[in-house]
N, C-alpha and C positions, 0 to 999 in steps of 0.2 A: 504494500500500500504506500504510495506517494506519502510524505509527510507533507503537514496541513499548510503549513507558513515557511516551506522549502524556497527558496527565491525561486526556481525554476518550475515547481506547481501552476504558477499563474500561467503558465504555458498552455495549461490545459483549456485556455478559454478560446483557444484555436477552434478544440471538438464543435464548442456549442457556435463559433462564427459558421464554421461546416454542417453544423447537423440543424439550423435555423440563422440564414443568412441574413434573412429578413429582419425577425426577431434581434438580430444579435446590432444591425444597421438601427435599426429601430432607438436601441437603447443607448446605442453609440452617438445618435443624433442630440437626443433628448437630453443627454448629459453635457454636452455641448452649448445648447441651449441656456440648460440652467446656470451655467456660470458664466454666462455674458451680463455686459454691464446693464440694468434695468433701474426697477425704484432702488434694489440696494446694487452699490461697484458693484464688481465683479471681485477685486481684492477683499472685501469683506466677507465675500460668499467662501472666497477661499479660507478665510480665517473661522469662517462659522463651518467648511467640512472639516476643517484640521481638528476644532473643539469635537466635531460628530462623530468622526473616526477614531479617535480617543476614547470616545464614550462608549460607542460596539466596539472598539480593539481591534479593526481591522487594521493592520500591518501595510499591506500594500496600498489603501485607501492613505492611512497614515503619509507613507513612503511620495505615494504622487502629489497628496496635495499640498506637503512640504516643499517640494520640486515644485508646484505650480506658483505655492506663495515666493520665492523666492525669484522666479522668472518676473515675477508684480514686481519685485521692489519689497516686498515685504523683511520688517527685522526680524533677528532671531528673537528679539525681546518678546517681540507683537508675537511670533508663532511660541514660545514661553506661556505668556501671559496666557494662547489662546488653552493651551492644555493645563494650565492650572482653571483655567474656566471648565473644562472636563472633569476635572480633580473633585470640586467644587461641586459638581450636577449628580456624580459619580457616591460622591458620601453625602449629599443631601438628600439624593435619594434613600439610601442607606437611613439617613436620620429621620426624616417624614414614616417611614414605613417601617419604622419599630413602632410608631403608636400601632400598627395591628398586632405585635408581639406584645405590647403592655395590653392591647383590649385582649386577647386571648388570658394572660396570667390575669386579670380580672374577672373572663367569664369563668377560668376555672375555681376561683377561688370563690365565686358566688355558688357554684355548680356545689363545692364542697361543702360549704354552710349550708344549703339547703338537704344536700346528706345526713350529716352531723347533728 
């Protein structure tokens, strides 16, 4: 089995250019698209994939759009800052969503009194 995050893996995105040319032109376009300059830059868009791809972990997502922000002009501060904004959504999440682990040890612990 190929390893997941091999650099050479993404090789495999040949298969599906081959096996849905259409589909694979399709998505090729569209991503194209999105990071033209519109209501927001385009440099911004790149700093908001850099924070996204942080945030799913994807690697090669990571890898291009660092490579794209730096073709902008973009600093290493600004791509810095944008992954500590990852960092940030990444354990906020984490922090919001223990209140369902404090609302569970509270329904157990009514669960139990009403045993008891």
């Amino acid at each position: 089995m190929a390893e997941l995050f091999a650099r050479d893996t993404i090789k495999s995105l040949r298969k599906l250019r081959v096996l849905k040319p259409d589909l694979f032109k399709s998505f090729m376009d569209f991503d194209q698209a999105v990071f033209k300059d519109g209501a927001i830059p385009a440099r911004t868009k790149t700093l908001m994939a850099i924070t996204a791809a942080h945030v799913t972990q994807c690697l090669w997502c990571i890898e291009e759009h660092v490579k794209r922000a730096h073709k902008q002009g973009v600093s290493d501060e600004e791509i810095a800052e944008a992954a500590f904004v990852a960092m940030a959504l990444r354990a906020g999440g984490a922090f919001a969503h223990s209140c369902v682990a404090m609302a569970v040890t509270e329904d157990l612990k009514m669960a139990e009194e009403r045993k008891g």
